[in-house]
C-alpha positions in Angstrom: -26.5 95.1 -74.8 -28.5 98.5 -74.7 -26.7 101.7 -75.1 -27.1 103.2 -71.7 -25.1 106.6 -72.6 -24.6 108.0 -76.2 -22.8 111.8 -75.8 -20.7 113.7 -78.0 -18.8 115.9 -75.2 -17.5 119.6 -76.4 -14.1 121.0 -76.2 -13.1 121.5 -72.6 -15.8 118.5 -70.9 -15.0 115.8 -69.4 -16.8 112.0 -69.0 -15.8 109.8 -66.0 -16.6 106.6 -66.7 -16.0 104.2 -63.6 -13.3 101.8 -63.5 -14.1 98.1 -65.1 -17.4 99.8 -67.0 -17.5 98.2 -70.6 -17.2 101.6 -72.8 -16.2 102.4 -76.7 -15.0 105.7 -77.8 -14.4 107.3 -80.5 -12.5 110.8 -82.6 -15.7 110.9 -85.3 -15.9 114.9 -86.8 -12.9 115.8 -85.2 -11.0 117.1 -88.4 -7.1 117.7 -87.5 -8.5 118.4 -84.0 -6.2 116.6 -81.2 -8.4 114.2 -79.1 -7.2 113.3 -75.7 -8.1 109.7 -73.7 -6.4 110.0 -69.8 -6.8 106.6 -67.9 -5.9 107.3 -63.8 -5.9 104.6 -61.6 -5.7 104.8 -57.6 -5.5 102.0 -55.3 -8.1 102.7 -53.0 -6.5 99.8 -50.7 -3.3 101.5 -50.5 -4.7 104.7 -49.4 -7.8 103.0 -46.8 -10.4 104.3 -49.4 -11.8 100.9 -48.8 -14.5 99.0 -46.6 -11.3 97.4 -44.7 -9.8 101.2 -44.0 -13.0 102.3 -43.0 -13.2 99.1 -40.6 -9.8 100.5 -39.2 -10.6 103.8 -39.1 -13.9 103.2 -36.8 -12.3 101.2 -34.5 -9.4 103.2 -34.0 -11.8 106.2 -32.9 -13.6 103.7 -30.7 -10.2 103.5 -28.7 -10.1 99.6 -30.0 -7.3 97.9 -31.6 -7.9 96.8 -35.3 -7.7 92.9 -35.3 -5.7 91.4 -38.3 -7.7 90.0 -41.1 -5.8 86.2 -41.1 -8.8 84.3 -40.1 -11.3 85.7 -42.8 -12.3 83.6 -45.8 -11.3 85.0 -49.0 -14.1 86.3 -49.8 -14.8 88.5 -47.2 -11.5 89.6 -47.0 -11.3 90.6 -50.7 -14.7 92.4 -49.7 -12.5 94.8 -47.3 -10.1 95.8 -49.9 -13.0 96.3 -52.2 -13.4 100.8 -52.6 -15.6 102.8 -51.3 -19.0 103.8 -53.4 -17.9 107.2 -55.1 -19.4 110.1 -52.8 -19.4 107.4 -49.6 -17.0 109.6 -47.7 
């Protein structure tokens, strides 16, 4: 496909690139320069960063009990453990 992003970063920047976002990289002009590729991961189910924490959250400050999730389809309920859009909260 088209390049949407074509950046040579400097010493000391930083790119994010979001997770599952089809990327290549690469060390080109570098010299005996040490290049450095961090990958960090968090579970935004574990930690309710997710449309079913939110769904908790909001009912708990309604002063309602959060009703388990057994009689969703799949889908749906996959949907709840799906994270939040990044600058959502």
């Amino acid at each position: 496909g088209e390049l949407l992003l074509d950046v040579i970063l400097q010493p000391g920047q930083v790119l994010f690139v979001p997770m599952g976002f089809p990327h290549a990289t690469g060390t080109a002009g570098t010299g005996d320069e040490v290049s450095v590729h961090l990958t960090l991961g968090l579970s935004t189910a574990d930690y309710d960063f997710c449309w079913g924490g939110l769904r908790k959250s909001l009912l708990q400050n309604l002063g309602q009990t959060p009703s388990p999730e057994d009689g969703l389809s799949d889908r749906l309920w996959w949907r709840l453990l799906s994270p939040l859009p990044v600058g959502f909260l």
